[in-house]
C-alpha positions as CSV (number, residue, x, y, z in Angstrom):
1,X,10.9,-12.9,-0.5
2,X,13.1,-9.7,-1.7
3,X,12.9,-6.2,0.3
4,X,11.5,-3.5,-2.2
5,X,14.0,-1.6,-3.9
6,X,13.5,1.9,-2.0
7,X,16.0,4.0,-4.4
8,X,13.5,3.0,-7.0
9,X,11.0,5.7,-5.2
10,X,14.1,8.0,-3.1
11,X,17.4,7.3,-4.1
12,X,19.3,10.0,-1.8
13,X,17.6,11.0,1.5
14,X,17.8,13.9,3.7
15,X,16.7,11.5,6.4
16,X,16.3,7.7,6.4
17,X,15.0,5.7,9.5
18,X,15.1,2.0,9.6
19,X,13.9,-0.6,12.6
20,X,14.3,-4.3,12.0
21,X,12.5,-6.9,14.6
22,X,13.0,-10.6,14.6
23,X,9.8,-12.9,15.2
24,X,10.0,-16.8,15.5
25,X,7.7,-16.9,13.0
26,X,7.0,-18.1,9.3
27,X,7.3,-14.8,7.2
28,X,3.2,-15.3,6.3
29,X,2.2,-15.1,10.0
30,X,4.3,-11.9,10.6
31,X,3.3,-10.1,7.9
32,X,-0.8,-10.8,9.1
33,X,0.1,-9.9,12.2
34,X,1.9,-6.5,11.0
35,X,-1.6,-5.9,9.3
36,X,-3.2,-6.4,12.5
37,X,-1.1,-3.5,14.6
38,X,-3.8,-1.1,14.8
39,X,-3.3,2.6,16.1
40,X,-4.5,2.6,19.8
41,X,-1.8,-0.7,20.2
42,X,1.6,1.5,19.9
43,X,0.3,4.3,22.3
44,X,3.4,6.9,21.5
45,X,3.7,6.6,18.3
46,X,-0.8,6.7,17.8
47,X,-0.8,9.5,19.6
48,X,1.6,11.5,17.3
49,X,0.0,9.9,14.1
50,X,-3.1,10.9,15.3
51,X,-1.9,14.6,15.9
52,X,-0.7,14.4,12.5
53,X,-3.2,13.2,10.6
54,X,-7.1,14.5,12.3
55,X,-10.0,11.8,11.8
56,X,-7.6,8.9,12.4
57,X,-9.5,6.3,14.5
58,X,-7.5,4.6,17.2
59,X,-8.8,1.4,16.3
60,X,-8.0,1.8,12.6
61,X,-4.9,-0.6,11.5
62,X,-1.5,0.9,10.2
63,X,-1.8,-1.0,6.8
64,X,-5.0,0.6,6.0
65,X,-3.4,3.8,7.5
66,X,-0.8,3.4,5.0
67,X,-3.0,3.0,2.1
68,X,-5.4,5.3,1.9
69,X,-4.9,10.1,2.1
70,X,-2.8,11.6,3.1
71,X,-1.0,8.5,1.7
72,X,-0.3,6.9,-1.6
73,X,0.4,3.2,-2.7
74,X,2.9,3.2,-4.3
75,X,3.9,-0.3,-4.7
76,X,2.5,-3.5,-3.0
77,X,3.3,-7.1,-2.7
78,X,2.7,-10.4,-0.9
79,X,4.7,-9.3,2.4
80,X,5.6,-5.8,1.3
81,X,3.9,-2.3,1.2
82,X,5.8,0.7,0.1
83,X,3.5,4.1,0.3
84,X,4.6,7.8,0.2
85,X,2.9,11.3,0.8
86,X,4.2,15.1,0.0
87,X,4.1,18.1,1.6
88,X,4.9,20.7,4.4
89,X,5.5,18.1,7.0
90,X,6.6,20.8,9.1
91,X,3.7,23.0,9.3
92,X,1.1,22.2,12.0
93,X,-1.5,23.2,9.3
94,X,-1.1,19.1,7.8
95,X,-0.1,20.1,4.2
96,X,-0.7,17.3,2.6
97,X,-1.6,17.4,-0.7
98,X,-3.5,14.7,-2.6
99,X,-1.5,12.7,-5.0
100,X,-2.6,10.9,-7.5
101,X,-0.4,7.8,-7.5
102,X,3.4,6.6,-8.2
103,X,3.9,8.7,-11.2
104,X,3.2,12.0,-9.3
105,X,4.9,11.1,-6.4
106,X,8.1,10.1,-8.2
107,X,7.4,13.9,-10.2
108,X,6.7,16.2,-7.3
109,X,8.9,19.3,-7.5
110,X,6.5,21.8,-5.3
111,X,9.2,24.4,-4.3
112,X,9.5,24.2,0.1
113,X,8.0,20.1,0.4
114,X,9.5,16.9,0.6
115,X,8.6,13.5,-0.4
116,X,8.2,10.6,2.2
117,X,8.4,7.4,1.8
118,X,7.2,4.2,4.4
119,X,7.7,0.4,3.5
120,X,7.4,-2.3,5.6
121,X,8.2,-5.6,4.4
122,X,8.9,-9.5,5.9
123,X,12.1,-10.8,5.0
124,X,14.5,-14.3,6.1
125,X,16.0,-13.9,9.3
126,X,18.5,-16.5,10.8
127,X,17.3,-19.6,11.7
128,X,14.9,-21.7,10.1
129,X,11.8,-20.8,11.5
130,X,12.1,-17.3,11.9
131,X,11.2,-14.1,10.0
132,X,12.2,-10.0,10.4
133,X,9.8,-6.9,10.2
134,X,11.3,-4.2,8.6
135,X,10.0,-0.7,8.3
136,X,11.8,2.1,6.7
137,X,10.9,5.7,5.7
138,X,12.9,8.8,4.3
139,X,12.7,11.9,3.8
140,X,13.9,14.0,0.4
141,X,13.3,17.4,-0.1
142,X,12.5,19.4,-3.1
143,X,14.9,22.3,-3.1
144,X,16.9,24.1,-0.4
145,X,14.6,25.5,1.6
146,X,12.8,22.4,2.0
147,X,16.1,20.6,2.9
148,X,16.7,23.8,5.7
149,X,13.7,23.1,7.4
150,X,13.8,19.3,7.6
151,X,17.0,19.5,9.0
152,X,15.7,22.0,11.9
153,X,12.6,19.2,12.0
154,X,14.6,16.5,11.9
155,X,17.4,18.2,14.8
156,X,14.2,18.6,16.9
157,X,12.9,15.1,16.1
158,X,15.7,12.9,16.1
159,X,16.6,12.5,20.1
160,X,12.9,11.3,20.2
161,X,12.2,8.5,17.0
162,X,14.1,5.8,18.8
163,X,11.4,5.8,21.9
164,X,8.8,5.4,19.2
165,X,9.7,4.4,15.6
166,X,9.7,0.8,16.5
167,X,6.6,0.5,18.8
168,X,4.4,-1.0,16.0
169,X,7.1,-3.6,14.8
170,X,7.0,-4.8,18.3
171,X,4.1,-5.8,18.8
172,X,3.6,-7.5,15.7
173,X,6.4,-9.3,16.2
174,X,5.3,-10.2,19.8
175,X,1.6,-11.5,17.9
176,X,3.4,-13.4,15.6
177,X,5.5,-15.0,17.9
178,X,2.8,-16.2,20.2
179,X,0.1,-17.6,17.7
């Protein structure tokens, strides 16, 4: 069980944010219960994806989230998911355009966007019986304008992705620990 080679997909980040939460659990369990988080369980961080992305149900779960517009797959395994999306993630217009799959993902070059990346994957933790949920996304932008505006975004945002970044690991890992 290997975390997904990231630089593969963004190799040098503007931004990177990465939450790690231990579970007593076997790595299988975790990852099912991750797949279980739905959007109305991490109220913060919902409530900002919703925002973000209109026509997202409440009661829809991250993974599918992940896996379907303004997302793409871009890789997938038995405990891993790695999926990214470009645009404007600035605007409050949603510019997201549709891509197609890895290959256009790893080629976008649309002067002012960026391309974001989000894995989450189950890897060892200490301890025989126990297992980590990691989620990590970054950010790279395009050209130089792009990279001024995500760092006003990102000044803005910053103070505030702590409170909610890891909401969804949590209770996964809390799932997990009680099944």
């Amino acid at each position: 069980m290997a975390a997904p080679d990231l630089d593969l997909w963004l190799p040098n980040p503007q931004v990177r944010i990465h939450h790690r939460r231990v579970a007593l659990a076997d790595p299988r369990r975790l990852w099912e219960a991750a797949g279980e988080v739905r959007i109305r369980d991490a109220p913060r961080l919902g409530r900002i994806v919703r925002w973000r992305i209109p026509g997202t149900s409440a009661d829809e779960p991250f993974r599918e989230l992940f896996q379907r517009y303004p997302f793409t797959v871009l890789t997938e395994g038995e405990h891993f998911l790695v999926s990214g999306l470009c645009g404007r993630i600035w605007t409050v217009h949603r510019d997201y355009p549709r891509i197609a799959g890895p290959e256009e993902f790893l080629g976008w070059a649309q002067p002012g966007t960026v391309r974001v990346l989000f894995a989450h994957w189950v890897e060892p933790a200490a301890g025989e019986s126990a297992a980590a949920l990691v989620s990590e996304a970054r950010v790279q932008p395009v050209d130089r304008r792009a990279r001024l505006r995500m760092r006003a975004l990102w000044t803005l945002v910053a103070r505030f992705e702590r409170l909610i970044g890891g909401e969804a690991l949590q209770v996964a890992v809390r799932r997990a620990a009680g099944a």
